[in-house]
PASEBA-1860 file (N, C-alpha, C; in nm, 3 decimals):
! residues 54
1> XXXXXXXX> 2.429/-16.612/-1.657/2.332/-16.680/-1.572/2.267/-16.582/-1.473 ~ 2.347/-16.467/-1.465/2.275/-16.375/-1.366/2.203/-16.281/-1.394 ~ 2.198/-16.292/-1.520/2.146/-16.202/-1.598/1.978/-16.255/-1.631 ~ 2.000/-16.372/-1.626/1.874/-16.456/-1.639/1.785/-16.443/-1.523 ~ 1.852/-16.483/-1.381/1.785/-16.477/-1.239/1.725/-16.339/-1.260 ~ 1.792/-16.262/-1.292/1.778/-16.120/-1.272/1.629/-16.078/-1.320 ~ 1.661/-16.124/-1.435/1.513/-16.119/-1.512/1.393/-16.160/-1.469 ~ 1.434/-16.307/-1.377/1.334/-16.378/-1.352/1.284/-16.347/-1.204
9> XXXXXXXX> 1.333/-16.271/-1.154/1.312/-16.174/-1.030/1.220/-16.097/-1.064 ~ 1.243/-15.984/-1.143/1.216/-15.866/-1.169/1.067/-15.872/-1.249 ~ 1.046/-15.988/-1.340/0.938/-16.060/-1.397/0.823/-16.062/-1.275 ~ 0.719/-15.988/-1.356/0.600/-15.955/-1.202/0.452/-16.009/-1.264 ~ 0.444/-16.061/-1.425/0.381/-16.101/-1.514/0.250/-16.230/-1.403 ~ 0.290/-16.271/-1.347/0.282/-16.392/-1.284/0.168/-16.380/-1.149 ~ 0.252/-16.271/-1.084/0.209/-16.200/-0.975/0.072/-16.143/-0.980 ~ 0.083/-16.065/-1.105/-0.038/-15.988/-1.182/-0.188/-16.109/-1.198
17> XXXXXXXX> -0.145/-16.213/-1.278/-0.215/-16.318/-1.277/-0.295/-16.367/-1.138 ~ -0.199/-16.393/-1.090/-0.245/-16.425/-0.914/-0.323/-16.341/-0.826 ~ -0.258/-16.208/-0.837/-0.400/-16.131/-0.806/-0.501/-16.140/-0.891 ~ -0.550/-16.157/-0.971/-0.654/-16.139/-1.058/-0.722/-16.247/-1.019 ~ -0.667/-16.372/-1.015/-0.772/-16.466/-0.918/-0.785/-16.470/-0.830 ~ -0.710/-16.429/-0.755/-0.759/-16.359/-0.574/-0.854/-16.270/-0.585 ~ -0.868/-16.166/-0.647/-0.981/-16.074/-0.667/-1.106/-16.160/-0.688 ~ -1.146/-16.227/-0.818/-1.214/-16.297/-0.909/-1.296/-16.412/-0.771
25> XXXXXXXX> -1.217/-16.472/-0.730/-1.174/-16.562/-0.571/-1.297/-16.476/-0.477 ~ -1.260/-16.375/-0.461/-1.341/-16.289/-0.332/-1.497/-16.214/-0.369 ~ -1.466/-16.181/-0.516/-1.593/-16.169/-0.521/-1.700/-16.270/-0.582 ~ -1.660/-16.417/-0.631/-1.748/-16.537/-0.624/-1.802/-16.553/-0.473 ~ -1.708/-16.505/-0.358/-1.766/-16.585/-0.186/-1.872/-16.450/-0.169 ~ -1.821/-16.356/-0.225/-1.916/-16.214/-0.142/-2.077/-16.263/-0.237 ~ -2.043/-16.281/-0.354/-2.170/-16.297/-0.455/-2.238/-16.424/-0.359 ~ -2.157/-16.550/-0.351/-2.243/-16.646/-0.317/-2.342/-16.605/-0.186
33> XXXXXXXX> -2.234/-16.586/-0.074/-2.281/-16.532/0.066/-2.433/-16.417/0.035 ~ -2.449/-16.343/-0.037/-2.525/-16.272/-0.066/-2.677/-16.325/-0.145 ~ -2.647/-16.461/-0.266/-2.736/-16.485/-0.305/-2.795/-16.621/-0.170 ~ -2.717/-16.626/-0.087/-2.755/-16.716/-0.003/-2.864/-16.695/0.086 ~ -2.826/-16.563/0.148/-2.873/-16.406/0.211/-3.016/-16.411/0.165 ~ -2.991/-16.361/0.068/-3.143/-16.338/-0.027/-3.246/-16.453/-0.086 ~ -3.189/-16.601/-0.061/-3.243/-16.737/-0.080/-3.315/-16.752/0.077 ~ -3.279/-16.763/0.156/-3.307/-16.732/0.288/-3.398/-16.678/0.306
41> XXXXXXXX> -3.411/-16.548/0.268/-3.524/-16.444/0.292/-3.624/-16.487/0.211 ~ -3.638/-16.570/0.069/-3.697/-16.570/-0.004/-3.798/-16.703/0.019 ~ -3.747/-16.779/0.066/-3.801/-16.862/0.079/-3.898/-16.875/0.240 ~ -3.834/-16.799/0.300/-3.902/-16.766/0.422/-4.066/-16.666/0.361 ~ -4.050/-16.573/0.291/-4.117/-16.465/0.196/-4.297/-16.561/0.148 ~ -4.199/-16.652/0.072/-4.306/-16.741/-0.002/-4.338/-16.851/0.100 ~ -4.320/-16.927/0.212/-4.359/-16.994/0.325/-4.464/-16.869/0.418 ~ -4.463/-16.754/0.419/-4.537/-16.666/0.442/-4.645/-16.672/0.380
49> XXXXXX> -4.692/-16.611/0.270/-4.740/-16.615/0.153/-4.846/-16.747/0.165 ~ -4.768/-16.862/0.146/-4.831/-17.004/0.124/-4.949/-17.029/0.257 ~ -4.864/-16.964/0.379/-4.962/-16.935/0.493/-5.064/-16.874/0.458 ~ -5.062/-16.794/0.449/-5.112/-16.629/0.458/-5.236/-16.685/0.364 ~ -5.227/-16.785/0.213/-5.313/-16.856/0.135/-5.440/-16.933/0.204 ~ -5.351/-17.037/0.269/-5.381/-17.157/0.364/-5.521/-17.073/0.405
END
């Protein structure tokens, strides 16, 4: 039986997984925050523009 725990300690398979969606996790918020960034500007850009027409 201790031989089992042992294993199941030492087993990092899991861990590996979990970071990988923590990573995956951080760069969906940096991407969003950024296309948000640039939605912002863009639409401000073309409300310019639409003036600038007017």
């Amino acid at each position: 039986m201790t031989n089992v725990f042992a294993r199941f300690v030492k087993d990092e398979s899991g861990a590996t997984a979990i970071e990988y969606g923590l990573i995956a996790a951080l760069i969906a918020v940096v991407c969003i925050s950024v296309w948000t960034t640039i939605g912002t500007k863009l639409v401000a850009k073309f409300e310019e523009v639409s003036t600038g027409l007017n």
